[in-house]
C-alpha positions as CSV (number, residue, x, y, z in Angstrom):
1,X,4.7,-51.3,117.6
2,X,7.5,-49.0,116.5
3,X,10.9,-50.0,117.0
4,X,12.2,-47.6,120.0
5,X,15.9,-47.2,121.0
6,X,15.8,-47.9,124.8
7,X,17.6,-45.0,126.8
8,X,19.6,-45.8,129.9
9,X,20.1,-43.1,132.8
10,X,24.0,-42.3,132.8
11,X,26.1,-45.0,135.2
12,X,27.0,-43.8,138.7
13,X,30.1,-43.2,139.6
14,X,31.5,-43.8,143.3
15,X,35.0,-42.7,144.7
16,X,36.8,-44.6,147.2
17,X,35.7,-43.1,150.1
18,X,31.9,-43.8,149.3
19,X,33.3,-47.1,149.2
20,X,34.9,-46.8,152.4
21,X,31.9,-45.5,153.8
22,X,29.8,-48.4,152.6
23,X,32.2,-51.0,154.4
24,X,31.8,-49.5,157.5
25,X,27.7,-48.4,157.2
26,X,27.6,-52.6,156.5
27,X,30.0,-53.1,159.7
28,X,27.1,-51.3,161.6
29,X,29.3,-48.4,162.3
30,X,26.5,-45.6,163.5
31,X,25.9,-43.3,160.8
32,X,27.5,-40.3,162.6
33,X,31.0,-41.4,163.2
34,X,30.7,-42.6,159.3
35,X,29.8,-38.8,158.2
36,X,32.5,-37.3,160.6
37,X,35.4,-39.9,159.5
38,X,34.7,-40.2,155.6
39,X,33.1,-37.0,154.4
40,X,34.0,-33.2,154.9
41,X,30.3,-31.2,156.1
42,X,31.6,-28.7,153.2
43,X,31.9,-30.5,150.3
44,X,29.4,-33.1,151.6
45,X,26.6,-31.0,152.7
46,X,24.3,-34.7,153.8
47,X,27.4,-35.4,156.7
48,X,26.8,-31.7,158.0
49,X,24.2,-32.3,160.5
50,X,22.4,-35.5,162.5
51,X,19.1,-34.5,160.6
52,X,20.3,-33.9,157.6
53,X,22.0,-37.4,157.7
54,X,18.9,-39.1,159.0
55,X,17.1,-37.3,155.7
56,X,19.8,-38.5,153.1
57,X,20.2,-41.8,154.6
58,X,16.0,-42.1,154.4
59,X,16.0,-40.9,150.9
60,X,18.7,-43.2,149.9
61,X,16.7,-45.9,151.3
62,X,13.8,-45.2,149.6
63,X,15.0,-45.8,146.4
């Protein structure tokens, strides 16, 4: 066998309001007043809609 260098994917990087987001999806806070307190349906296009959020969140669980 040949000696391979093992590649890792590049680390994630969360801000604070994923974080805040987290703390409150774990406190059972339902998943819409999470998208319409911690993320802007501009920047974040996943907190835009109900389905859209159902779709990210399923994805997200997927993994």
């Amino acid at each position: 066998m040949a000696n391979q260098p093992l590649t890792l994917p590049p680390p994630r990087s969360y801000t604070r309001t994923d974080f805040a987001a987290l703390r409150a999806f774990v406190q059972r806070v339902p998943s819409a007043t999470i998208a319409r307190l911690y993320f802007d349906p501009e920047t974040a296009p996943h907190a835009a809609s109900k389905r859209r959020r159902a779709r990210a969140l399923s994805a997200r669980d997927a993994r």
